[in-house]
C-alpha positions as CSV (number, residue, x, y, z in Angstrom):
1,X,25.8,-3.5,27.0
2,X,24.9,-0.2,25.3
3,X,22.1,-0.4,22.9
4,X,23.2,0.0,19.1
5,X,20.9,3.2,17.9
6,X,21.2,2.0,14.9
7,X,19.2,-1.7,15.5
8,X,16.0,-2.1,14.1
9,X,13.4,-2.9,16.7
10,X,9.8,-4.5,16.0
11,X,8.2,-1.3,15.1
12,X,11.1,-0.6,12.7
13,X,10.3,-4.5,10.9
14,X,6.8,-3.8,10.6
15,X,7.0,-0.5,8.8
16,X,9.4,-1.8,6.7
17,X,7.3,-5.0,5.3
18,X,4.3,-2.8,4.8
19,X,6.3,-1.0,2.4
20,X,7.8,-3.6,1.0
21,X,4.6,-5.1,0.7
22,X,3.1,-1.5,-1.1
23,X,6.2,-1.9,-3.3
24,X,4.7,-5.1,-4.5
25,X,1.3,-3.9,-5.8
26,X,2.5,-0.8,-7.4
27,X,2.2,2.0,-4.7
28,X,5.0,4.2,-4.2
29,X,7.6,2.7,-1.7
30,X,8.4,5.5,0.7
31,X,11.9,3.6,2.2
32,X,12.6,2.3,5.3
33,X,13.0,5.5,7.0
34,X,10.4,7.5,5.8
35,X,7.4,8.6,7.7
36,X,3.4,7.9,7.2
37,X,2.2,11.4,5.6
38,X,-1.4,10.8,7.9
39,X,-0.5,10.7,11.5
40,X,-2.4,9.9,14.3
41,X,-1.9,8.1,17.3
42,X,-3.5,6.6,20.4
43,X,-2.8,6.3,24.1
44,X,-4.3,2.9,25.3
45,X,-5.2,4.3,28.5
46,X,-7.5,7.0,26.7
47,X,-9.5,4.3,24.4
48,X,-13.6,4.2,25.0
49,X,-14.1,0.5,24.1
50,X,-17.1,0.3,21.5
51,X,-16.5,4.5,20.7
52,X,-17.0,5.4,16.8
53,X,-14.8,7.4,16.1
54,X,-14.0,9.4,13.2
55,X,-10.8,9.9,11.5
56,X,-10.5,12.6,8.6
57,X,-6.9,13.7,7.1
58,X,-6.3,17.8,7.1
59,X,-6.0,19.6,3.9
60,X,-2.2,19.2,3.8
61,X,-2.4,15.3,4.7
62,X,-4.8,14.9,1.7
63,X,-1.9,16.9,-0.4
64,X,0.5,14.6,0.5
65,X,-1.1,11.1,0.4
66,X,-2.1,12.1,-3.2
67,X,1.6,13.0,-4.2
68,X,3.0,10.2,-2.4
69,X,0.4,8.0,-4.2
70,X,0.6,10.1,-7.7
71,X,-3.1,10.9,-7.7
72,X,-4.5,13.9,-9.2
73,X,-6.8,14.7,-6.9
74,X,-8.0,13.3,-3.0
75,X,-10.9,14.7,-2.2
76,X,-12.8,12.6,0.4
77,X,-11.2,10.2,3.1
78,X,-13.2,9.1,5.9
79,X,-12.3,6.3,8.5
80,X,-15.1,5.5,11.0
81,X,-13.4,2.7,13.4
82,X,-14.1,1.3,16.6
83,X,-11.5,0.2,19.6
84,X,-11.4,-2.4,22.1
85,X,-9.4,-3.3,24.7
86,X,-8.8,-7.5,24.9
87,X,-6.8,-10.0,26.6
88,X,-3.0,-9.9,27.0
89,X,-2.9,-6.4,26.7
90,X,-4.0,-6.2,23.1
91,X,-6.2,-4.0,21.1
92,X,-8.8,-5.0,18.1
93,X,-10.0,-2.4,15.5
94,X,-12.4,-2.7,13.2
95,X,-13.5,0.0,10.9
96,X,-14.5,1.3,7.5
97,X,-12.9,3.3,5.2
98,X,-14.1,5.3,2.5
99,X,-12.2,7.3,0.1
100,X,-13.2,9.2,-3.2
101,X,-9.9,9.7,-5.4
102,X,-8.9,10.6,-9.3
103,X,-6.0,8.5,-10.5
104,X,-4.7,8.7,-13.9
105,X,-4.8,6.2,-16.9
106,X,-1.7,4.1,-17.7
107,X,-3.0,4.4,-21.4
108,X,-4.1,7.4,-21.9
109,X,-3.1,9.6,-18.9
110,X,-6.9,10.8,-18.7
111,X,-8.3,11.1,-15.1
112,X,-9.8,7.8,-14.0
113,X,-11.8,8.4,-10.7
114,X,-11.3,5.7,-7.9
115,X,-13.9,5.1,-5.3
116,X,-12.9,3.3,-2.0
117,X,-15.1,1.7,0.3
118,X,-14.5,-1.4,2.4
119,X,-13.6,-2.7,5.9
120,X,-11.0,-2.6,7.9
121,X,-10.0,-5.0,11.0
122,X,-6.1,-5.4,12.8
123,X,-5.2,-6.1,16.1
124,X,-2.0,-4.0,18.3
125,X,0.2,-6.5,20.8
126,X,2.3,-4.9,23.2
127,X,6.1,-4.7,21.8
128,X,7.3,-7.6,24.4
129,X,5.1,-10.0,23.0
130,X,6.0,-9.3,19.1
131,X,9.4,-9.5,20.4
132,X,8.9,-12.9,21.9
133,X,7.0,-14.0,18.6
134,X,10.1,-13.2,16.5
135,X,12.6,-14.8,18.9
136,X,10.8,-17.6,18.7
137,X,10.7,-17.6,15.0
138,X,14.5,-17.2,14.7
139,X,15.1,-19.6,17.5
140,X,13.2,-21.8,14.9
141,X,15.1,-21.1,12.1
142,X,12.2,-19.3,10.1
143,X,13.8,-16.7,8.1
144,X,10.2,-15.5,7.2
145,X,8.7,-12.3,8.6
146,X,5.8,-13.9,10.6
147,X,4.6,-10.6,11.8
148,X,4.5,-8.8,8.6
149,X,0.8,-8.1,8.2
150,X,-0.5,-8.9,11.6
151,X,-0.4,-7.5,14.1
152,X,0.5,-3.6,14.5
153,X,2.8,-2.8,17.7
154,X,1.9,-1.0,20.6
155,X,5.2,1.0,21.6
156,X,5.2,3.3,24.8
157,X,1.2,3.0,25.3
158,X,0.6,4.0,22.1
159,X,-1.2,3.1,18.6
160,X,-0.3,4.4,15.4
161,X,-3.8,4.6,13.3
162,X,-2.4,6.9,10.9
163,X,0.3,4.6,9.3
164,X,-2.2,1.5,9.0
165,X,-4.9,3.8,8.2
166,X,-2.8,5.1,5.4
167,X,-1.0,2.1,3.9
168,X,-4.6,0.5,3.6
169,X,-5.4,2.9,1.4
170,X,-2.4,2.7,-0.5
171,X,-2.9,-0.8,-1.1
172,X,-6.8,-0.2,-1.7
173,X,-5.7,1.7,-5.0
174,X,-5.5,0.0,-8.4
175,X,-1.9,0.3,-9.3
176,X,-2.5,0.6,-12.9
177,X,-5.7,2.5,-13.9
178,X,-7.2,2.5,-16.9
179,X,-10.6,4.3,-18.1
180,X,-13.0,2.1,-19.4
181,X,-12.3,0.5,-22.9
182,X,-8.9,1.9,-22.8
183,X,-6.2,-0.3,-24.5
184,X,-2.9,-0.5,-25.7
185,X,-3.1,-1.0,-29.7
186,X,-0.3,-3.5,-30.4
187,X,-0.3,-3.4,-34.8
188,X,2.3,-6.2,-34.9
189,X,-0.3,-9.2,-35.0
190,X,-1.6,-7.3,-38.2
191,X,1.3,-6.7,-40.6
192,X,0.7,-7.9,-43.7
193,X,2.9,-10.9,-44.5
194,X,5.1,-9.1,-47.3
195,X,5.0,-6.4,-45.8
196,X,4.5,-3.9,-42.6
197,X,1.0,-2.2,-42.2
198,X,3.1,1.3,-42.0
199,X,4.1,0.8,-45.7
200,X,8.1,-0.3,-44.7
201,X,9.3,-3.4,-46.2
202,X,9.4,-6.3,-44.2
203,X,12.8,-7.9,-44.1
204,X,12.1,-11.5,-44.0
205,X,10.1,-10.4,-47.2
206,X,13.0,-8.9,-49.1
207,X,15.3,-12.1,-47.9
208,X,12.8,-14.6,-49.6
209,X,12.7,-12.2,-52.8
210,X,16.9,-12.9,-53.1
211,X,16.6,-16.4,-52.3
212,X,13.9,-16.8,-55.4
213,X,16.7,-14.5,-57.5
């Protein structure tokens, strides 16, 4: 039987429940079938197992992860991470990333500068075994996603850094800035009671003045 080009595989399930899941706190949601602005993959059989190694966005990827990400500015990102090769044909990383970036405030729209710094740890499986995972699940009847934060495939030999490395930082960000001491200033708590603060009349007051008439 002919494969349907059209069917979603695991790789395809995973990027769409991290951004579903970047939906949910605020990010932008890039859709189904849109594409990780940082990219940067790995072929297992070229992995040095302990390595630092360093992973810094261009120029343009910095322009693009702001604009996807509505940030003024991006002007550091830095992901040191280390691979290892482990049983079952798996992969662990564990890393740190560090990001300097200026969002701006929901209140004020002033720049509010955002300063990332924190670890970072995920584990690839080969595709068959993610497969097998989720046959079992459906098998079982769980209509869940039980794959949908860990772990990352491993299609063809390869590992895609640049989408984890960049929906973590997506999901790092605050989705609703605000500068220090900033605050919406809500006046209806403070109306007088016969009438508003802004000097209209209030019309439950003028409907008590025609019942006294």
């Amino acid at each position: 039987m002919a494969k349907d080009p059209m069917a979603k595989g695991p790789a395809d399930k995973h990027f769409a429940a991290r951004t579903r899941k970047m939906a949910g706190r605020g990010a932008t949601d890039p859709g189904p079938e849109a594409e990780s602005p940082l990219k940067r993959t790995v072929k297992i059989d070229t992995i040095r197992d302990g390595q630092e190694e360093i992973l810094e966005p261009t120029a343009a990827e910095r322009q693009d992860m702001a604009s996807l990400q509505d940030l003024k500015g991006l002007d550091s990102f830095v992901f040191a991470y280390t691979l290892r090769r482990a049983s079952g044909g798996s992969v662990r990383l564990k890393g740190r990333l560090q990001a300097q970036a200026t969002q701006t405030c929901v209140v004020t729209l002033e720049p509010v500068e955002a300063s990332i710094d924190m670890p970072v740890e995920a584990e690839f499986w080969p595709e068959t075994r993610i497969r097998a995972i989720e046959r079992q699940a459906s098998e079982d009847g769980d209509d869940g996603d039980p794959l949908a934060e860990w772990p990352e495939p491993i299609m063809d030999g390869t590992i895609d850094l640049g989408s984890l490395v960049y929906e973590t930082f997506a999901l790092a960000l605050d989705p609703y800035p605000r500068r220090e001491g900033a605050a919406f200033d809500w006046k209806d708590e403070t109306a007088d009671a016969d009438g508003l603060e802004d000097g209209r009349e209030n019309p439950f007051a003028a409907l008590e003045q025609l019942k006294r008439n």
